[in-house]
GULUMKOL-826930 format. One record per atom (N, C-alpha, C): residue in one letter; x, y, z. Coordinates in steps of 0.05 Angstrom, whole numbers, plus 5000, padded with zeros to 4 digits. Each point is the difference from the previous one (the first is absolute). Example, Ala and Ser with C-alpha at 12.3 -4.5 7.8 and 13.67 -1.06 7.14 Angstrom:
BEGIN
A526448865156
A498250245000
A501850245000
S499350214986
S501650245001
S498550225014
END
This chain:
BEGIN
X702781928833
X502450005016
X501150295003
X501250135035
X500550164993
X502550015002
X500550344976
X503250015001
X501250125025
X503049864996
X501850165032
X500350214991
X499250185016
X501750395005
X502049945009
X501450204982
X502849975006
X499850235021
X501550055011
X501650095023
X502250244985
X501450265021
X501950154987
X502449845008
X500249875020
X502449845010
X500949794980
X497849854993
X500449684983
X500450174972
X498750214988
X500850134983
X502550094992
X502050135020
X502250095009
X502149784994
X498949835009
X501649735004
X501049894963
X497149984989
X500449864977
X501450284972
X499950235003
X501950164988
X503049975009
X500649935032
X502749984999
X500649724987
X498849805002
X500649714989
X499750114966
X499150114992
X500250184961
X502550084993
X499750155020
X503550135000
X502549864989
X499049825032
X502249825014
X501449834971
X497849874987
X500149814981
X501450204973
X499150144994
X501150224980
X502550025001
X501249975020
X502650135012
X502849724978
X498749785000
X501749844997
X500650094961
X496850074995
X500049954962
X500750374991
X501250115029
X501550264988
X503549985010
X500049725006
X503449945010
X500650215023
X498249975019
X500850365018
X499949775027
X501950015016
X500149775038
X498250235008
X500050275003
X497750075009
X498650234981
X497350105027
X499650354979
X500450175024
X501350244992
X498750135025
X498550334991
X497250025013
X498350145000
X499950325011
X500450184990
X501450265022
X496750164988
X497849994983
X497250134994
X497949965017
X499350225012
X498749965028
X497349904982
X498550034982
X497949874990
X500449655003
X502649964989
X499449664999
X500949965022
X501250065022
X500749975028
X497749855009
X497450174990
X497750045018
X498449794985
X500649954971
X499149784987
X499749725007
X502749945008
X501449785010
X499849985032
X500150195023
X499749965023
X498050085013
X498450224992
X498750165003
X499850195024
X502950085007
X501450275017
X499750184978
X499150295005
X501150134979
X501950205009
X500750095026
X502250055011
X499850294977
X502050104999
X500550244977
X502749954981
X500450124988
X501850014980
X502549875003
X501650115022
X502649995003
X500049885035
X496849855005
X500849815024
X500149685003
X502049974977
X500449644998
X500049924966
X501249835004
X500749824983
X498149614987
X499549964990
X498849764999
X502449764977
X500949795021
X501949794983
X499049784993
X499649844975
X498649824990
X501749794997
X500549785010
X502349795004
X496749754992
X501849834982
X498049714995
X499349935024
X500649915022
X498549955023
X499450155020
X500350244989
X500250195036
X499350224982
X499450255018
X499050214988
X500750245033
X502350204990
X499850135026
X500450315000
X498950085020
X499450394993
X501650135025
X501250165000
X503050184994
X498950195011
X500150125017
X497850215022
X502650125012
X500150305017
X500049995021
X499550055025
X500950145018
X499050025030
X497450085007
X499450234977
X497250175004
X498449814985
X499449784979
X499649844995
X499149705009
X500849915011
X500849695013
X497250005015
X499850065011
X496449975008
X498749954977
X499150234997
X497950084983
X499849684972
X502750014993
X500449854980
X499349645005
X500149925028
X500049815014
X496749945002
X498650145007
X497550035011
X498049934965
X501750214982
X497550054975
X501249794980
X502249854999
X499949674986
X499949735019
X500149804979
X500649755012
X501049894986
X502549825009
X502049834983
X501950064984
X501750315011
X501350124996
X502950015021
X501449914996
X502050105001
X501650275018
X500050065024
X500550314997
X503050075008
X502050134986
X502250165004
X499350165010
X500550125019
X501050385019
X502249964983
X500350234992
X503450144985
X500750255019
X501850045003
X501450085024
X501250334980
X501749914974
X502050154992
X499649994969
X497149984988
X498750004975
X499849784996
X498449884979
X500149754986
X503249894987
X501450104996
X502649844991
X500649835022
X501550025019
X500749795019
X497749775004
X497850045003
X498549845006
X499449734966
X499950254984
X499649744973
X502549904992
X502950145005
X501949805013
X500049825006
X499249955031
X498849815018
X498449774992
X498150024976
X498449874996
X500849944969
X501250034988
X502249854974
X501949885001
X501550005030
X500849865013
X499349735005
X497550055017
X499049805014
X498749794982
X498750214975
X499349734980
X501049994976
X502850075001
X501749984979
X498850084968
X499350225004
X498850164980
X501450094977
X499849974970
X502050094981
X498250244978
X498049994990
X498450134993
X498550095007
X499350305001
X497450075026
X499250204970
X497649974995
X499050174988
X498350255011
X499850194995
X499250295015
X499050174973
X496750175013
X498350174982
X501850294999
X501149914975
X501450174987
X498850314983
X496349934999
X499350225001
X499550215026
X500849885023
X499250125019
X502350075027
X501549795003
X501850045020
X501950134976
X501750275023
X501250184992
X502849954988
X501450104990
X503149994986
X501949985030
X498850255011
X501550035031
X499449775015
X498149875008
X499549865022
X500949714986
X499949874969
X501249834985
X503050025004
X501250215005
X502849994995
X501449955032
X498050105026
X501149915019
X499449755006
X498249864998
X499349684995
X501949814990
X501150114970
X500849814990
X504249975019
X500350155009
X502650075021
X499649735015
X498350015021
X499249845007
X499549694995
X499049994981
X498549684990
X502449844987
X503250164986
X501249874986
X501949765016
X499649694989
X499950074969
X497349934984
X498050065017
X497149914984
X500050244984
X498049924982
X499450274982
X497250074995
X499750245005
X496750124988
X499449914973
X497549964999
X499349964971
X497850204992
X499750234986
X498250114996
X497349864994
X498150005001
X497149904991
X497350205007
X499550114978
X498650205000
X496449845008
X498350135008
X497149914999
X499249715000
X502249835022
X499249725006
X497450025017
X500350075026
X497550015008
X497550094994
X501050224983
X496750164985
X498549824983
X501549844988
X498649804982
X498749805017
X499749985015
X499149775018
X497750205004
X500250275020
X498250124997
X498650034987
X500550114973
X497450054980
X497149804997
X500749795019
X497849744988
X498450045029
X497650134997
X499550045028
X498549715016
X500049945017
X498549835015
X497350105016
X498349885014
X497049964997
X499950255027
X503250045017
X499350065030
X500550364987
X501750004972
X501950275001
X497750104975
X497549844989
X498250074984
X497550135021
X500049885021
X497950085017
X500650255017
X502750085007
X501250255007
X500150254978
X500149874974
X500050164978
X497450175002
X497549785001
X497750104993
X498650215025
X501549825023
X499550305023
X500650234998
X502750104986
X500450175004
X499050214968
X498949874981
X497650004988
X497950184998
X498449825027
X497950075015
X500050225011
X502850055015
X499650275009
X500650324984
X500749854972
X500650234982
X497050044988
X498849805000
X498150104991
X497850145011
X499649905031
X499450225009
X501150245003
X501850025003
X500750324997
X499750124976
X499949884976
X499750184973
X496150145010
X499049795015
X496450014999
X499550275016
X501749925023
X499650355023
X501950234994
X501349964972
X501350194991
X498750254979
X498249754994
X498650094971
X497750185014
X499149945015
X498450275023
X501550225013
X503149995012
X501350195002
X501250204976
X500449914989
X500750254969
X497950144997
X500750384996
X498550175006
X502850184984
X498150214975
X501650164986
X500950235028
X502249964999
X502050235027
X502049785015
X500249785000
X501349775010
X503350044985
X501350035021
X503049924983
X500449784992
X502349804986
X500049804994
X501249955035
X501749985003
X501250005021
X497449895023
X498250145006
X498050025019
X498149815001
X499649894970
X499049734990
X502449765001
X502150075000
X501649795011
X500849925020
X499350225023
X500649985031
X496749865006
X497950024989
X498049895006
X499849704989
X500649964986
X501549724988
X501349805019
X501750085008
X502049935020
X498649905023
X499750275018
X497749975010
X498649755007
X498049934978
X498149814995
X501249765013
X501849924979
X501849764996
X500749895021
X501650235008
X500949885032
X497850005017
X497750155002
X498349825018
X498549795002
X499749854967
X499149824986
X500849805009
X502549975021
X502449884988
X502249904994
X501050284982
X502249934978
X502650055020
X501649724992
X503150065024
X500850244988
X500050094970
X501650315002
X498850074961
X501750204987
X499350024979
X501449854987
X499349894975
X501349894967
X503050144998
X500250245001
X501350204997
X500050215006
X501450264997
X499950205001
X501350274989
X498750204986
X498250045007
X497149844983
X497449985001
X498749864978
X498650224984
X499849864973
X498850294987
X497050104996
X499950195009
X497150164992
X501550334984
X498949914973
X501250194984
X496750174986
X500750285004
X497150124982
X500650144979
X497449954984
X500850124968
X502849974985
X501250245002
X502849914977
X501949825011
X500450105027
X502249745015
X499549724991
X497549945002
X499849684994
X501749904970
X501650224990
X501449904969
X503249845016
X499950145028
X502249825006
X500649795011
X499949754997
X499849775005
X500449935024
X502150105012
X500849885036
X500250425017
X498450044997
X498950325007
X500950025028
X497849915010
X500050045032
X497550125009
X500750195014
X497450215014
X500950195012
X498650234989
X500850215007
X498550265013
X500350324999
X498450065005
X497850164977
X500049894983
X498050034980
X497249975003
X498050114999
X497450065012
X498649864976
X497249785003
X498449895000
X498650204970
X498949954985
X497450244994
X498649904980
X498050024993
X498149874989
X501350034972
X498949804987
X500749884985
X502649854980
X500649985029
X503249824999
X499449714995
X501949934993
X500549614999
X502150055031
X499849825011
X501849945024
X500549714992
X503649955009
X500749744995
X501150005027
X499549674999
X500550015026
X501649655001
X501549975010
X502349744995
X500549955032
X499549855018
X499349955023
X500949725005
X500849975027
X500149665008
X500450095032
X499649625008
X500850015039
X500749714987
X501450025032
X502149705008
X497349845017
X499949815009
X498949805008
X501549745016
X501050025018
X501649685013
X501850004976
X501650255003
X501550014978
X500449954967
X497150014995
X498950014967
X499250234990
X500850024977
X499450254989
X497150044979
X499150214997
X498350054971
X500350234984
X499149954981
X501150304985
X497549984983
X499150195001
X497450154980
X500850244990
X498450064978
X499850294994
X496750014985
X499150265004
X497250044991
X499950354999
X497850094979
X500250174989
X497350255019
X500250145002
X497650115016
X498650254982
X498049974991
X498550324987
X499150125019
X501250325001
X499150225023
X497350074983
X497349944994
X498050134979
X500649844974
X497850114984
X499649834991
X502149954973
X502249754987
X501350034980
X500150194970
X500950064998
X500550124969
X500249804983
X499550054974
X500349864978
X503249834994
X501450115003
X502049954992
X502449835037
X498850135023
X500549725020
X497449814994
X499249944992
X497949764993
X501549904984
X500950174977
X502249754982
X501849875009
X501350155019
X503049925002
X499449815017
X498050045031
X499849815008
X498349764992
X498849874977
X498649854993
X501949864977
X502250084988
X502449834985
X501849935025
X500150145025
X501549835019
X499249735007
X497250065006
X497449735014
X500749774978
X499550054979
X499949874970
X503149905000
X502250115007
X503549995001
X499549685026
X499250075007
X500049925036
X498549664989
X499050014994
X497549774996
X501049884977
X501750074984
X501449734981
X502649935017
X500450235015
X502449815009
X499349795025
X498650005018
X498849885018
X498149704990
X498850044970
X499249764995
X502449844987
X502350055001
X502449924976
X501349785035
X499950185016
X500649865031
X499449764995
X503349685005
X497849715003
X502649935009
X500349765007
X502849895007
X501649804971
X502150104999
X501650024978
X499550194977
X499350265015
X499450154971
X504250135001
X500250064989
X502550225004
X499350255004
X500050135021
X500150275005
X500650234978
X502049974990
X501550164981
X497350024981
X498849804985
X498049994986
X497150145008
X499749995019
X497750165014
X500350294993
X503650075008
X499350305006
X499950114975
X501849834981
X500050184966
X497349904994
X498449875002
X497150004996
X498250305011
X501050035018
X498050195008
X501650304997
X502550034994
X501150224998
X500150074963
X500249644985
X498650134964
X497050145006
X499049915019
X496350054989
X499550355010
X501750125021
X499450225003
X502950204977
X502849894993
X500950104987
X498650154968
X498749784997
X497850124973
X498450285006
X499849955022
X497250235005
X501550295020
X502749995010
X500450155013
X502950064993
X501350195007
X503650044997
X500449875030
X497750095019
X500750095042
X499849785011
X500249724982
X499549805019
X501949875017
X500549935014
X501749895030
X502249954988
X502950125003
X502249924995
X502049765029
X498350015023
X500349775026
X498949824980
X500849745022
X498349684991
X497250015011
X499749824993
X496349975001
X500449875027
X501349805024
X499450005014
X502349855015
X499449915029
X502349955009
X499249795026
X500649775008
X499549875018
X500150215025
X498849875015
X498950195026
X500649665031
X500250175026
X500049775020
X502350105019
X501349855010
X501650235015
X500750204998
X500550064983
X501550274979
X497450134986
X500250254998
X498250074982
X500049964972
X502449994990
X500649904975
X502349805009
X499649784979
X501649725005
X499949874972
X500649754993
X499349864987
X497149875003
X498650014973
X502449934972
X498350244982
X502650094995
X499750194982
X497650074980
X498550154991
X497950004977
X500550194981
X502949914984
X501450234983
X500749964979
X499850194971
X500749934973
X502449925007
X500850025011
X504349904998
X499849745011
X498749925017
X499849695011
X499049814984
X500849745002
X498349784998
X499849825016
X499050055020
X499749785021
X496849924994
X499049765007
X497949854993
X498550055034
X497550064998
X498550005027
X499949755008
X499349955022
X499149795011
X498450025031
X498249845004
X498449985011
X500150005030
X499950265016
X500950095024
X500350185001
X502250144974
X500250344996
X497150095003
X501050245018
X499050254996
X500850264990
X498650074978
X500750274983
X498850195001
X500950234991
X498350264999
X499549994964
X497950144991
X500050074976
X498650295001
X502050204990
X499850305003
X500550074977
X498950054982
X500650214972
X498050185011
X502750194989
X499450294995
X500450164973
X498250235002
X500350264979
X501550265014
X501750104996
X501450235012
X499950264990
X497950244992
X500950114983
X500950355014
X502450074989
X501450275024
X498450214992
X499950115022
X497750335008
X497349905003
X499549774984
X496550005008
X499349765023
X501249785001
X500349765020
X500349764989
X499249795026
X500449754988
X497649755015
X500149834994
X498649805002
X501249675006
X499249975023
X502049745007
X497549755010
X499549804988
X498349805019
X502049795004
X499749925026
X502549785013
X497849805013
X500649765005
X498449655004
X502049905009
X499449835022
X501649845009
X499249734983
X501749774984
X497549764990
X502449815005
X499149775023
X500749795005
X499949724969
X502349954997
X499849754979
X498649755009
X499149884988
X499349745013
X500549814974
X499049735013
X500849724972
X498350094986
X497550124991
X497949954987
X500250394986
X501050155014
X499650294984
X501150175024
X498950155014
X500750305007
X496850015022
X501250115024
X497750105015
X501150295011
X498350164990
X500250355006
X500050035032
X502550025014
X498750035028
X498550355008
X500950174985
X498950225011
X497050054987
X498550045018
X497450094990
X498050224999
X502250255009
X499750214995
X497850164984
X498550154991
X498950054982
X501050224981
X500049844966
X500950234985
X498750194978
X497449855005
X498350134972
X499550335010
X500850164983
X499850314993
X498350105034
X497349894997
X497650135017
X500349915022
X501949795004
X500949935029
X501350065009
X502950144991
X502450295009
X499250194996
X497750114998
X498650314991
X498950105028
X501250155014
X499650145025
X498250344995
END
């Protein structure tokens, strides 16, 4: 028998009915959504930052646009709702707490502003805002089959570019120059845009700094190059990092990088659904603390998917329990200042039964050796 494909529409549909239902067992008449990521979660407009609003009512669901908007926003959902706001969103969500006699409206309190909260709430009284931090991200974090298959595209195209990269590096190369060729790639591959910016290609000592960048620092044999890279995909993200030898390693980057690989690989088999996170990372942050002072003071990893970093967390301070949908990164590092550093990063999908590595990159020594 075969199974139904789901669809992004019928998909769309059954997150707002998640929501919807949620809404009653947080005592909230509605939510309202102002994070252009879950905007795009839930309707799939992604519009920009500060063009619309998304309102989550138990039977209705409606998005807060205006003039330069109202097309666009009409055309890229279905079964939405649409406000034009004329004179900001206050009058209009007025209008519509009104209309459905609204007393609690809960609002992402990590994200909509103090300023834009305080002209709102003028408006809405006597309903009241309810802060609620990372309601929709949690729904996020559990990925589904359509936002696993966008994942792995955009994947695909990182990994080709690490492959026609590893033939462009040439001792005289800025970092910079390897990152405009990067780019490059991606987008012709492609990629709707980068992970981030800027991404890092760090040589020799720079690589001790963890979120570096690129600069104009020149290439030269026998460097380690780190390199921390991603592209978006139908609005999915990836994040890798991989280590590059300009010639052939020294003794001592063979160590550092071979307790990373070794760092990397207990924490990735520790990956299952219901492990606790928290547990993973002091697992793999005791086993290199023994052997090093320079090991990763960041978490070991961090859900990835609309956001480049999201839920659920992969951090000694957490305990949240995985479950089967997350997608994580697992990145230990060694950092050590003036001489460099060493970072291997994996994307590894949870599943019921263990962990599937989506990036397949290559990391053994003689396969980053240019």
């Amino acid at each position: 028998m075969q199974t139904k494909r789901l669809t992004f529409a019928s998909v769309q549909k059954q997150r707002v009915k998640k929501l919807q239902k949620q809404l009653a067992e947080r005592n909230l008449d509605a939510f309202l959504i102002s994070g252009q990521a879950n905007r795009f979660y839930l309707t799939g407009w992604e519009g920009d930052p500060e063009s619309g609003y998304l309102l989550i009512i138990p039977n209705t669901a409606l998005l807060i646009t205006d003039a330069r908007y109202t097309e666009h926003a009409t055309k890229q959902t279905d079964g939405f709702e649409i406000f034009e706001t004329k004179e900001g969103p206050g009058p209009t969500l007025k209008e519509i707490v009104e209309k459905y006699k609204l007393k609690l409206v809960g609002f992402e309190s990590h994200d909509l502003s103090f300023f834009e909260n305080s002209k709102i709430k003028k408006f809405i009284k006597p309903a009241r805002l309810v802060p609620v931090a990372h309601f929709v991200e949690e729904l996020r974090s559990v990925k589904d089959e359509i936002e696993i298959e966008n994942i792995k595209k955009s994947v695909s195209i990182a990994e080709k570019t690490l492959a026609h990269v590893l033939k462009f590096i040439k001792p005289g190369h800025t970092e910079k120059e390897i990152a405009w060729e990067m780019e490059k790639y991606m987008r012709e591959a492609g990629a709707q845009k980068m992970a981030w910016e800027p991404f890092i290609v760090a040589a020799g000592a720079n690589s001790s700094m963890a979120h570096y960048g690129a600069g104009d620092t020149k290439v030269k044999k026998g460097d380690a190059l780190q390199i921390d890279y991603g592209c978006v995909y139908a609005g999915y993200h990836c994040d890798i990092s991989r280590v590059v030898f300009v010639g052939k390693p020294d003794t001592k980057q063979k160590e550092i990088y071979n307790l990373v690989i070794e760092a990397q690989k207990i924490g990735i088999e520790m990956v299952k659904e219901g492990r606790n996170a928290g547990v993973i990372d002091k697992k793999v942050r005791n086993f290199l603390e023994k052997r090093t002072k320079y090991y990763y003071k960041h978490s070991l990893g961090h859900g990835v998917g609309l956001e480049v970093h999201e839920l659920p967390s992969v951090s000694l301070t957490r305990k949240n329990k995985l479950v089967a949908g997350n997608v994580i990164t697992i990145e230990p590092g060694i950092y050590i200042p003036g001489w460099g550093g060493v970072r291997i990063e994996d994307m590894v999908l949870v599943t019921k039964t263990g962990s599937e590595v989506l990036t397949k990159i290559p990391k053994r020594i003689e396969e980053v050796t240019i």
